[in-house]
C-alpha positions as CSV (number, residue, x, y, z in Angstrom):
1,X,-3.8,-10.7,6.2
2,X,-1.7,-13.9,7.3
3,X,0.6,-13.5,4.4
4,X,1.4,-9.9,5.9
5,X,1.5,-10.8,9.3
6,X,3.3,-13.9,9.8
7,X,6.8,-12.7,8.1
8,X,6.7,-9.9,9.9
9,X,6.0,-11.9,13.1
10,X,8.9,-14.6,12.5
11,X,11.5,-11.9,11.5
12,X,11.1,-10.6,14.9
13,X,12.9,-7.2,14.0
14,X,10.1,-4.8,14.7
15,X,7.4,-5.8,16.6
16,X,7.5,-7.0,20.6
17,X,5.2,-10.2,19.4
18,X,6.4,-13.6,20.2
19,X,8.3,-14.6,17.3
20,X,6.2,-18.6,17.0
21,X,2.3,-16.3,17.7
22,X,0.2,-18.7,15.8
23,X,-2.4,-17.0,13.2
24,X,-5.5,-17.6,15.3
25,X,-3.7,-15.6,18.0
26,X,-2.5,-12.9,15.8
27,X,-5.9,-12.4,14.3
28,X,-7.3,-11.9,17.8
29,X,-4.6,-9.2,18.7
30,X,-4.6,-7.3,15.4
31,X,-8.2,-7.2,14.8
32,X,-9.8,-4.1,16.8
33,X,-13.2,-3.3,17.8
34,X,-14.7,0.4,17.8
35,X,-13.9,3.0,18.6
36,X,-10.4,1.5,17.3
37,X,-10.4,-0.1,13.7
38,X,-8.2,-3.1,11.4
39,X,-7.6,-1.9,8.2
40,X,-5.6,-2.8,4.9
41,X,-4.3,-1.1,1.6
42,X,-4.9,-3.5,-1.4
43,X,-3.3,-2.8,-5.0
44,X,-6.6,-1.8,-7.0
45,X,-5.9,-3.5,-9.9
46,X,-5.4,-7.1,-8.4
47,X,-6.8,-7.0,-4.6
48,X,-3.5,-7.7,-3.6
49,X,-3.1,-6.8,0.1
50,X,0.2,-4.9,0.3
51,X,-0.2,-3.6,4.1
52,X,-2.5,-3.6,7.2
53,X,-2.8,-1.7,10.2
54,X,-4.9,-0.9,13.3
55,X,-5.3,1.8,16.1
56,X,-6.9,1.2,19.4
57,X,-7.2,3.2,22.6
58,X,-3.4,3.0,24.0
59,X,-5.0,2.9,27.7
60,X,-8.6,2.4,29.1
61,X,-10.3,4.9,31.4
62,X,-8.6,7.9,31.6
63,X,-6.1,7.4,29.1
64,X,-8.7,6.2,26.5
65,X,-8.6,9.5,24.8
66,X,-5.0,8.8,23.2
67,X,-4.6,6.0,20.4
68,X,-2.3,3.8,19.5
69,X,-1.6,2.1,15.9
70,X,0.8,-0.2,14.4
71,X,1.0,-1.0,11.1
72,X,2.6,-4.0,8.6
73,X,3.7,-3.9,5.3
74,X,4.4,-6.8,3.0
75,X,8.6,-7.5,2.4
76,X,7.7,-6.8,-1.1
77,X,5.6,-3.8,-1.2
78,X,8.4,-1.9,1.2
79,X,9.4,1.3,-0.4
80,X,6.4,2.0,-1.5
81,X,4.6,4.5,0.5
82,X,2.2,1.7,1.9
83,X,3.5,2.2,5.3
84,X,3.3,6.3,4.8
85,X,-0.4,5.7,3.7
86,X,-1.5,3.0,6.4
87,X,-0.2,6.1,9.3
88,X,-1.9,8.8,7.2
89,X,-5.5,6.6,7.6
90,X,-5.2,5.6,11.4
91,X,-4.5,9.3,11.8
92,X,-7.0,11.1,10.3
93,X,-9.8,8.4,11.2
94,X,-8.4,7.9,15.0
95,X,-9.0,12.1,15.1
96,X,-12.7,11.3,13.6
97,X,-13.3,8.7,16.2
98,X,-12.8,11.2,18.4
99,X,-9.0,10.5,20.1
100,X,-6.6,13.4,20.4
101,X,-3.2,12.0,20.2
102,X,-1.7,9.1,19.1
103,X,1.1,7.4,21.0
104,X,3.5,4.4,19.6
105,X,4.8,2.4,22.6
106,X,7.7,0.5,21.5
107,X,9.3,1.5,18.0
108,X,12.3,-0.5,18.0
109,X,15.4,2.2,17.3
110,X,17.5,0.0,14.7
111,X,14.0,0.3,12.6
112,X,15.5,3.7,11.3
113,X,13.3,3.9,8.1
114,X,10.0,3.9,10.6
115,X,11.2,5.9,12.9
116,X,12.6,8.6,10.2
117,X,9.1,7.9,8.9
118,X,7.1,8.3,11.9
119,X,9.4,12.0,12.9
120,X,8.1,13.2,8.6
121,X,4.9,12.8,10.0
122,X,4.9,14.7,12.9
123,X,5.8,12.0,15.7
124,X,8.3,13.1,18.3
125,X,10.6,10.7,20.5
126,X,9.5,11.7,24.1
127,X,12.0,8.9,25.5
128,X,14.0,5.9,24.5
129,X,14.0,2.7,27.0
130,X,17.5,1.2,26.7
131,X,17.7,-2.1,25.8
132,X,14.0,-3.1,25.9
133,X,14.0,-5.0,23.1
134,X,16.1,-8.0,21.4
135,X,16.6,-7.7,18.3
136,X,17.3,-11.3,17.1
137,X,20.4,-9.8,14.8
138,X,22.0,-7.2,16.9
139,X,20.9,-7.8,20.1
140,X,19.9,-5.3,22.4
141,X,18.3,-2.2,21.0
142,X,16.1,1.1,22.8
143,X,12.6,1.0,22.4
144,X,11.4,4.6,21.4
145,X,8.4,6.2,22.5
146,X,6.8,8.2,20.0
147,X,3.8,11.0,20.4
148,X,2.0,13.3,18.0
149,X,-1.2,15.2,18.6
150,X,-4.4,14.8,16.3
């Protein structure tokens, strides 16, 4: 999952990571324990991983009821419908493991294609946090909180 992860890491344009997070450290953060789950989509014909993603509990206690997901697809593979599939999975089997919402925390607004994305799949922007993130080309961006229901 490296080969996915680190590009996206070093671009910086999309997730809230520290740009130089080593892979020992990305592994620990991406990789989720039950009820949560790490997950990839691979090309059948040549095991090629094209995309990962993972859900989690967004809070603990209370809030445990509502997950959270991101999701990362290889530079090459965009386009694709990876992405489109990778939601569509943490969806349905975050509503199996028993959560009743998901909630994205920080989807970075100049990341128009996800966020049009996210909205085609039901996601609605309850609020956008200006200039919470720095995008390393344009500087800073809102951060858009994004909710659906399961």
């Amino acid at each position: 999952m490296w080969s996915i992860l680190q590009p996206v890491i070093r671009e910086g344009e999309t997730f809230t990571w520290d740009r130089d997070t080593t892979e020992q450290a990305a592994r620990t953060k991406w990789m989720k324990e039950a009820p949560g789950q790490t997950f990839v989509a691979v090309r059948q014909d040549t095991g090629e991983i094209l995309g990962t993603g993972e859900f989690h509990a967004n809070q603990a206690g209370g809030g445990s009821h509502v997950a959270n997901a991101g999701y990362m697809v290889g530079a090459n593979n965009s386009g694709q419908g990876i992405a489109r599939a990778l939601c569509a999975y943490s969806l349905s089997e975050a509503k199996a493991a028993g959560f009743r919402s998901m909630q994205y925390n920080a989807v970075v607004e100049s990341n128009v294609r996800a966020v049009w994305l996210w909205q085609s799949m039901g996601f609605k922007i309850l609020a956008t946090v200006p200039e919470a993130f720095n995008h390393p080309e344009i500087g800073y961006v809102g951060l858009h909180v994004m909710y659906r229901k399961l």
